[in-house]
C-alpha positions as a printed NumPy array, in Angstrom:
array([[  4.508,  31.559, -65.789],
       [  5.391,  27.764, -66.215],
       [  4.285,  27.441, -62.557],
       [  1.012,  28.852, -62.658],
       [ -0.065,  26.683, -65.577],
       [  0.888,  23.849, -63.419],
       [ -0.573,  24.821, -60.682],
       [ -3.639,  25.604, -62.492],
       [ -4.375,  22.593, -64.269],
       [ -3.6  ,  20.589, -60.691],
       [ -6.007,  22.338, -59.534],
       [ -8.812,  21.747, -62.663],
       [ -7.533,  18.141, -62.361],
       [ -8.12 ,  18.008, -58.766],
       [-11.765,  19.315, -59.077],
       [-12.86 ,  16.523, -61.547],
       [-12.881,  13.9  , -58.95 ],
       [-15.79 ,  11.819, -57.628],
       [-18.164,  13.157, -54.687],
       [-20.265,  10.154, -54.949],
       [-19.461,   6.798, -52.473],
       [-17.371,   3.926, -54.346],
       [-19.226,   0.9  , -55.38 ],
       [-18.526,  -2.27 , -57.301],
       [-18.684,  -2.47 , -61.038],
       [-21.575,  -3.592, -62.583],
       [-21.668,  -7.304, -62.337],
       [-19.309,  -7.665, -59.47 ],
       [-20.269,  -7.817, -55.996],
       [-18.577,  -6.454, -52.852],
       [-15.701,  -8.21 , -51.453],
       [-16.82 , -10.748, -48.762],
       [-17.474,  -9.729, -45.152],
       [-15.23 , -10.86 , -42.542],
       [-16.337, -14.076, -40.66 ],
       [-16.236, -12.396, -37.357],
       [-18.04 ,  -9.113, -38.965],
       [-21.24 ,  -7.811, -37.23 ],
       [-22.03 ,  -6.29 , -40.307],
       [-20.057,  -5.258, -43.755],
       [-17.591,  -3.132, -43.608],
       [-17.985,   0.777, -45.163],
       [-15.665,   1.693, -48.337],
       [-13.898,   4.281, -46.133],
       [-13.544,   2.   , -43.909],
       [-11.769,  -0.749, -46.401],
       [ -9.177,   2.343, -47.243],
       [ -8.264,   2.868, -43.855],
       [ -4.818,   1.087, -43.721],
       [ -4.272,  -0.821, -39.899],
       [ -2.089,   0.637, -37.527],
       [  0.612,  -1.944, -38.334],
       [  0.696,  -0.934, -42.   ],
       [  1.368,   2.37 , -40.923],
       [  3.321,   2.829, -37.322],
       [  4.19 ,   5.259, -34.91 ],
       [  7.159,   7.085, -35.61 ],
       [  9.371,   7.125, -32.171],
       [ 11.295,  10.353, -32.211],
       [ 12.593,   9.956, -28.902],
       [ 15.97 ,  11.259, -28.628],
       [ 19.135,   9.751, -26.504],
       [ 19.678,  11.908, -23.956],
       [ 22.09 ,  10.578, -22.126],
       [ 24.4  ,   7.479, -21.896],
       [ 23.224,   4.521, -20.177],
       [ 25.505,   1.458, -19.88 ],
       [ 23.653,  -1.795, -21.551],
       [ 21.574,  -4.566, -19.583],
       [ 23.706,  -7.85 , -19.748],
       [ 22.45 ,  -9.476, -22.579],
       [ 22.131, -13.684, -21.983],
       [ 21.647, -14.291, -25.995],
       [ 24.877, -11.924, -26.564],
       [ 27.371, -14.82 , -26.702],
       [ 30.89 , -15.226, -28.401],
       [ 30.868, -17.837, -31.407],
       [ 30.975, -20.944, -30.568],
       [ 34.775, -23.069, -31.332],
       [ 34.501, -24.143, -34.953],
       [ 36.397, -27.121, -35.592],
       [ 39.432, -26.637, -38.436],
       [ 39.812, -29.846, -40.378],
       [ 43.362, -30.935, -40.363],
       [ 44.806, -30.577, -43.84 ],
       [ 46.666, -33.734, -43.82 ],
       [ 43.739, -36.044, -42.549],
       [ 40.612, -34.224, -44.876],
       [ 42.546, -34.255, -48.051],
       [ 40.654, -35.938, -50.988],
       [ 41.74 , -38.927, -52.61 ]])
């Protein structure tokens, strides 16, 4: 019973929404068009996240093993000098 109130006043809440095309508050203009803009861009166009905000999933699967390329950044640490206790000892 709980459920179909819930689901009914989603529904009623989802049917109150705007059908008309965004625009600017009264006394505010649009936001600025892009320098290298033919023309201004469309409010459904300004929602439309870039592909970098939203990438590509890669579900591709290892399917079998492959031994690694060698790796010329993979190096071991460098030798890091140990001060001698005798010599760095504050006076």
């Amino acid at each position: 019973m709980k459920r179909a109130i819930i689901l009914a006043c989603a529904l009623a809440l989802a049917a109150c929404g705007l059908r008309e095309p965004l625009e600017p508050p009264p006394g505010q203009s649009a936001p600025p068009v892009p320098v290298m803009a033919s023309e201004p861009l469309t409010t459904e166009q300004m929602l439309t996240p870039p592909p970098i905000a939203r990438p590509d999933r890669v579900d591709e699967l290892l399917r079998r093993s492959e031994e690694r390329r060698d790796d010329r950044f993979d190096l071991p640490p460098g030798d890091v000098p140990v001060p001698d206790s005798e010599d760095d000892e504050p006076e």
